[in-house]
C-alpha positions in Angstrom: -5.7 -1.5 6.3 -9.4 -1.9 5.1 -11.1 -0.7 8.2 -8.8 2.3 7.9 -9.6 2.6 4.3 -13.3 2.6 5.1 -13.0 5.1 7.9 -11.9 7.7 5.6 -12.4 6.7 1.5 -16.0 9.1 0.1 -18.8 7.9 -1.8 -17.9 6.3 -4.8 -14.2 6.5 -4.1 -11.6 3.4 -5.2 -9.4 1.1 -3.4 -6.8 -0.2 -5.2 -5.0 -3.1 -3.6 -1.9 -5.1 -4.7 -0.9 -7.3 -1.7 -1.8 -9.1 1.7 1.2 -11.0 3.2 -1.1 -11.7 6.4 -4.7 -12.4 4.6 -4.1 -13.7 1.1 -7.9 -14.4 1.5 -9.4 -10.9 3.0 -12.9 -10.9 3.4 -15.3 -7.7 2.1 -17.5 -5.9 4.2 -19.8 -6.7 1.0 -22.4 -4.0 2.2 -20.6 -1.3 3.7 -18.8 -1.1 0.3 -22.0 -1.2 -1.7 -24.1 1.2 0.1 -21.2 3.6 -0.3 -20.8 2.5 -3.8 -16.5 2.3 -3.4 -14.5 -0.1 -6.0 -12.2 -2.3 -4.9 -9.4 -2.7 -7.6 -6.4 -5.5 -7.4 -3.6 -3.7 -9.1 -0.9 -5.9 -10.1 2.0 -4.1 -11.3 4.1 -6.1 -13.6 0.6 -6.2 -15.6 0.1 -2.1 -15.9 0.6 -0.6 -19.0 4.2 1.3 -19.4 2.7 4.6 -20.0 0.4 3.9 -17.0 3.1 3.1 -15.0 5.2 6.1 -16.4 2.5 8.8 -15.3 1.7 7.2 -11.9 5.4 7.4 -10.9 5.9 10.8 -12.4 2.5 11.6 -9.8 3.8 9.8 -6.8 7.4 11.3 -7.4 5.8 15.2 -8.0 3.5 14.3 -4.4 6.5 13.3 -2.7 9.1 16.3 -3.3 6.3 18.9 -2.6 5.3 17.0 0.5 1.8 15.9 -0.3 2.5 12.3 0.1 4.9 11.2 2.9 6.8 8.2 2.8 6.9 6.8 6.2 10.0 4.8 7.5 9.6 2.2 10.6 12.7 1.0 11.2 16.4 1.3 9.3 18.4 -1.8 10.3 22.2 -2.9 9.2 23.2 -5.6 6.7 23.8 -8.2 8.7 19.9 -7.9 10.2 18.8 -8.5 7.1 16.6 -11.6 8.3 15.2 -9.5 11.1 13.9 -6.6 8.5 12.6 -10.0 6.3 10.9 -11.2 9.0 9.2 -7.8 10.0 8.4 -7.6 6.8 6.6 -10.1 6.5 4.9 -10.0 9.8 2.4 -7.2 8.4 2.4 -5.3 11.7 5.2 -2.9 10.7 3.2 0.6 9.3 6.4 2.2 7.1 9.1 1.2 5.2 11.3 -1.2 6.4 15.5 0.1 5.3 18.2 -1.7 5.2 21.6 0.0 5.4 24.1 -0.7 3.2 
């Protein structure tokens, strides 16, 4: 989502990133970040400090029930296509949350 990122992110804003399934090795527009002066942060979750961790999910939770933040979903599939939401998963073109019905 970097071109996306860039079309919209202000001066001196942040980009924190915590995974690429499709680019493991993503490569930086080095100057249109620089001239803009935006971080790029790799966030890694299991590493975050718990009281971090505890006030970002008390933001993200407060964003989400008065509608600031939306939570897209792209698909809801059953159990037993389990394989098939792996798989889209995986594929990186899905934009939303993939469900699985239990």
């Amino acid at each position: 989502n970097l071109d996306l990122s860039l079309a919209v992110i202000a001066v001196n804003g942040t980009i924190a990133t915590y995974s690429s399934n499709s680019r493991p090795d993503p490569i930086l527009p080095f100057y249109s970040l620089m001239r803009r002066s935006i971080t790029v942060r790799t966030v890694l979750v299991f590493q975050t400090p718990e009281r971090e961790l505890a006030a970002a999910t008390s933001a993200v939770s407060r964003l989400l029930s008065d509608g600031s933040l939306t939570h897209p979903i792209a698909v809801r599939l059953p159990l037993d296509q389990a394989a098939k939401a792996h798989n889209l998963v995986e594929s990186g073109k899905v934009i939303g949350k993939v469900l699985i019905h239990i």
